[in-house]
C-alpha positions in Angstrom: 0.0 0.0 0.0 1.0 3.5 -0.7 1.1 6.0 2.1 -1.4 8.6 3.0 0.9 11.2 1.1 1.5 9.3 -2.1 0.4 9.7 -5.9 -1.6 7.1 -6.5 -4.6 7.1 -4.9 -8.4 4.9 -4.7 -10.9 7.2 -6.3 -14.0 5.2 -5.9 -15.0 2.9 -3.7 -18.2 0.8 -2.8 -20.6 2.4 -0.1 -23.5 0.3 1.0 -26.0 2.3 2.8 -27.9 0.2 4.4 -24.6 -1.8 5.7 -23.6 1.7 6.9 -27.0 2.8 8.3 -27.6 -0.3 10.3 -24.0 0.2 11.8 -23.9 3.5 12.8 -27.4 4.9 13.2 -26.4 5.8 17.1 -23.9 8.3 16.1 -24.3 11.7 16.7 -23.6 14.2 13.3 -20.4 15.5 14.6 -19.1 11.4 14.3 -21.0 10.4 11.6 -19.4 13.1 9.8 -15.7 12.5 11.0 -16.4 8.8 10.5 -17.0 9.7 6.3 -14.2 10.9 6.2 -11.9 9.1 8.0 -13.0 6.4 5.4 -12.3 8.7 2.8 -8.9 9.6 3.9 -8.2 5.8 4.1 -9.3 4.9 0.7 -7.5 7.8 -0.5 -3.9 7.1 0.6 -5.0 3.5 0.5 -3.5 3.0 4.3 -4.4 2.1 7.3 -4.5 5.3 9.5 -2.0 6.5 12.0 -3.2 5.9 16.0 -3.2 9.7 16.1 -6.7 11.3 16.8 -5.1 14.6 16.4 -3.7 14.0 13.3 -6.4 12.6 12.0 -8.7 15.3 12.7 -6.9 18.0 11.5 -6.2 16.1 7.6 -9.8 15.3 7.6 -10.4 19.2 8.6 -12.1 18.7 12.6 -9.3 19.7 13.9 -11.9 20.5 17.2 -13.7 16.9 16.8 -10.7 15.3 18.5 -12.7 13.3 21.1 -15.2 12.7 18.5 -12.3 11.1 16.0 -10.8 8.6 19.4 -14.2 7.2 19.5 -15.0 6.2 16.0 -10.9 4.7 16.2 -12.1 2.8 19.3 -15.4 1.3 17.8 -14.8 0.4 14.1 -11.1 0.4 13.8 -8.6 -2.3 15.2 -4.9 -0.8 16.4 -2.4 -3.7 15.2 1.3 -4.7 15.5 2.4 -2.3 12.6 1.2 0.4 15.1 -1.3 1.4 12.7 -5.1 1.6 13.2 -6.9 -0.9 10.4 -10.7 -1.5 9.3 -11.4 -4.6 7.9 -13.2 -3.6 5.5 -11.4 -0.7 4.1 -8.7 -3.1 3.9 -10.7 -5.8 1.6 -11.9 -3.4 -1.0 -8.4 -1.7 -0.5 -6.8 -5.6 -1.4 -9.6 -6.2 -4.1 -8.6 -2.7 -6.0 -5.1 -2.6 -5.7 -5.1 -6.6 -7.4 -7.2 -5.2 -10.4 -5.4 -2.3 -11.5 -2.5 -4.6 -11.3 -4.4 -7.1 -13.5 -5.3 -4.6 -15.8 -2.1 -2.7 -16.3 -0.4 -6.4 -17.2 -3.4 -7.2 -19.4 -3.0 -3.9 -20.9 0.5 -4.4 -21.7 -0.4 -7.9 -23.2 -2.5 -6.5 -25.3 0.0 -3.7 -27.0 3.0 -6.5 -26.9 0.6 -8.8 -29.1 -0.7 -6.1 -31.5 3.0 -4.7 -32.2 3.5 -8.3 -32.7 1.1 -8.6 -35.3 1.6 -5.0 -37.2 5.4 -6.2 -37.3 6.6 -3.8 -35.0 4.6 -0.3 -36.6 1.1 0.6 -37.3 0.4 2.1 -40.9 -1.9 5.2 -41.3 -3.2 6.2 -44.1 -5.9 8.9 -45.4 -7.4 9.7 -49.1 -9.1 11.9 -50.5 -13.0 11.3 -49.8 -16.1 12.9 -51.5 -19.6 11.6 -50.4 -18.3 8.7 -48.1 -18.5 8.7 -43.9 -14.9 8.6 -44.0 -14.8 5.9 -41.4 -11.8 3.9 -43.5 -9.6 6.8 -43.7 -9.1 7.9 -39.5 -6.5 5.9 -39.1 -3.5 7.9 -38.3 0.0 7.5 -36.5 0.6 9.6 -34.0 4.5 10.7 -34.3 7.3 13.4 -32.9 7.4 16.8 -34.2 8.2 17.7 -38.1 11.7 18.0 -38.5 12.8 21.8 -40.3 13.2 21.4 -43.6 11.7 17.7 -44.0 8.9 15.6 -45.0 9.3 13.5 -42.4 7.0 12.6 -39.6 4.2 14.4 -40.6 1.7 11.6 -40.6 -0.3 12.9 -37.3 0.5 16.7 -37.7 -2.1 18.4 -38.4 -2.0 21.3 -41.4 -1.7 24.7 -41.2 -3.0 27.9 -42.6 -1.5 28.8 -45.7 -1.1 32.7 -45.8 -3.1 33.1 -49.5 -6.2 31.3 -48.1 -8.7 33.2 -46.0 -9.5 32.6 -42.4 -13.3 32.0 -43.7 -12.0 29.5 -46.3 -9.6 27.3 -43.8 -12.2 27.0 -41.3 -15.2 26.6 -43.9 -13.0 23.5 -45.2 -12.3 21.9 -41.7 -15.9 21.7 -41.4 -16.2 19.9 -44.0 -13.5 17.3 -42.9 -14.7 17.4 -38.9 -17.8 15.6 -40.5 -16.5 12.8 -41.8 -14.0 12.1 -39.4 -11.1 13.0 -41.3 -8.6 15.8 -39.2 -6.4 17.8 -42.3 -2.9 16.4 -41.8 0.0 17.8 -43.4 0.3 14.0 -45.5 -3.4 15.2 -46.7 -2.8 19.0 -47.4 0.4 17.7 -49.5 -1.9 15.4 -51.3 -4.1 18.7 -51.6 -1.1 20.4 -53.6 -0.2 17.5 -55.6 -3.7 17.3 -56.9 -4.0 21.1 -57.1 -1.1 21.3 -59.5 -2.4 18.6 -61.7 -5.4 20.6 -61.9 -3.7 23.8 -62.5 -5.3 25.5 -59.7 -4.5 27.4 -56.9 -5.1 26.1 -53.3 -7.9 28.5 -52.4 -9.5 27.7 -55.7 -9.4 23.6 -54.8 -10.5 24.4 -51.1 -13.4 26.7 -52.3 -14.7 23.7 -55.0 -14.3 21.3 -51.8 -16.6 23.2 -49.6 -19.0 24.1 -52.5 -18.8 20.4 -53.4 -18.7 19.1 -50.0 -15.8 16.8 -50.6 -13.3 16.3 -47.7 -10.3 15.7 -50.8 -9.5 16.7 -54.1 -8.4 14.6 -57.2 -7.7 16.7 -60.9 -9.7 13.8 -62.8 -12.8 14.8 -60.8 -13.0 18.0 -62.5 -13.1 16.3 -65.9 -16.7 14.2 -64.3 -17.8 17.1 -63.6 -17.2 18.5 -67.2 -18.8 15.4 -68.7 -21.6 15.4 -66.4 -22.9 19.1 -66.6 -20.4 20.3 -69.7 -18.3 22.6 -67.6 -16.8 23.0 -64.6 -18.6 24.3 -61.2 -15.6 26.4 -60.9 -14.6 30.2 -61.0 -10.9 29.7 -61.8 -10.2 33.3 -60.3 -11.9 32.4 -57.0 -9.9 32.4 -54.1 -12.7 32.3 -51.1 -16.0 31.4 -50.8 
């Protein structure tokens, strides 16, 4: 167990009323109330508590209920040989806690041993360009260190930013359209963006515009020509750069 001062501490804990009614329905409010929380402070530093009324009174903030603290030590706590005062059951549900986050933090680590085992040792993310789907196959992405200066690397988790020629309307108009289908702009997807852009012989705040007019959440060039064959021109200003 940790001690009343440490990090880690029990944040819930089961409280049976009528278990705790039948038990203490004599008290007056003054030790029902220092009782609470002389439960409290036990579950919190998961610890038995000093044989110090005193002490105890002041951390659980009576410092005047000192009488009031030595009789709820005498009735429904036992002194033992470690010199500290124990309650049975604050020491059971201390014992069952303590051996399930120990359970789970091993099963835990199971799990991410066998699933780097199976990937081989890396995940693989990987985002395209998406026009009327959810977008639920793309939101896969690996989260990774800062972008070096003057690199492509590591940029498959960083998200995009503002290019200076596209409004403020226009950038935000264009993550809504990504927010709702799941898909955060990366930098891998704004340098798709470009790629696609100069195929197309636009400019990026013509290719964002078309996106939020379009409601597509990507670009690709050959779209443009569907559109020509489906309505015999493009639903494009070419000298648009906002909405």
């Amino acid at each position: 167990m940790t001690n009343l001062d440490g990090v880690t501490q029990m944040r819930f804990y089961p409280f049976h009323v009528g278990d705790y009614q039948a038990h203490t329905s004599h008290l007056t409010d003054v030790e029902d109330l220092a009782y609470r929380r002389m439960l409290d402070l036990y579950y919190l530093g998961e610890a038995p508590l000093p044989n110090d009324p005193q002490w105890i009174a002041r951390r659980i903030r009576m410092p005047a209920a000192i009488q009031e603290v030595s009789q709820i030590l005498d009735e429904y706590f036992q002194a033992a040989e470690d010199g500290l005062q124990h309650n049975k059951r604050c020491d059971a549900e201390i014992s069952s806690y303590q051996r399930m986050k120990t359970g789970g933090a091993k099963g835990g680590a199971k799990k991410w041993a066998n699933k780097k085992a199976n990937d081989g040792g890396a995940g693989q993310g990987t985002e395209e360009g998406d026009r009327g789907g959810s977008g639920e196959g793309n939101k896969t992405l690996i989260a990774t260190k800062n972008q070096e200066p003057g690199t492509n690397k590591n940029t498959e988790g960083v998200l995009a930013s503002k290019p200076t020629d596209v409004s403020n309307l226009l950038w935000k108009s264009y993550l809504l359209v990504r927010k709702a289908k799941n898909l955060p702009f990366t930098q891998l997807a704004f340098e798709a963006l470009e790629r696609e852009a100069k195929k197309a012989n636009l400019t990026i705040p013509q290719v964002l515009t078309l996106c939020c007019e379009q409601g597509w959440a990507g670009f690709k060039a050959e779209w443009l020509e569907e559109e020509k064959k489906k309505q015999g021109a493009p639903k494009i200003d070419p000298f648009a750069g906002a909405l």
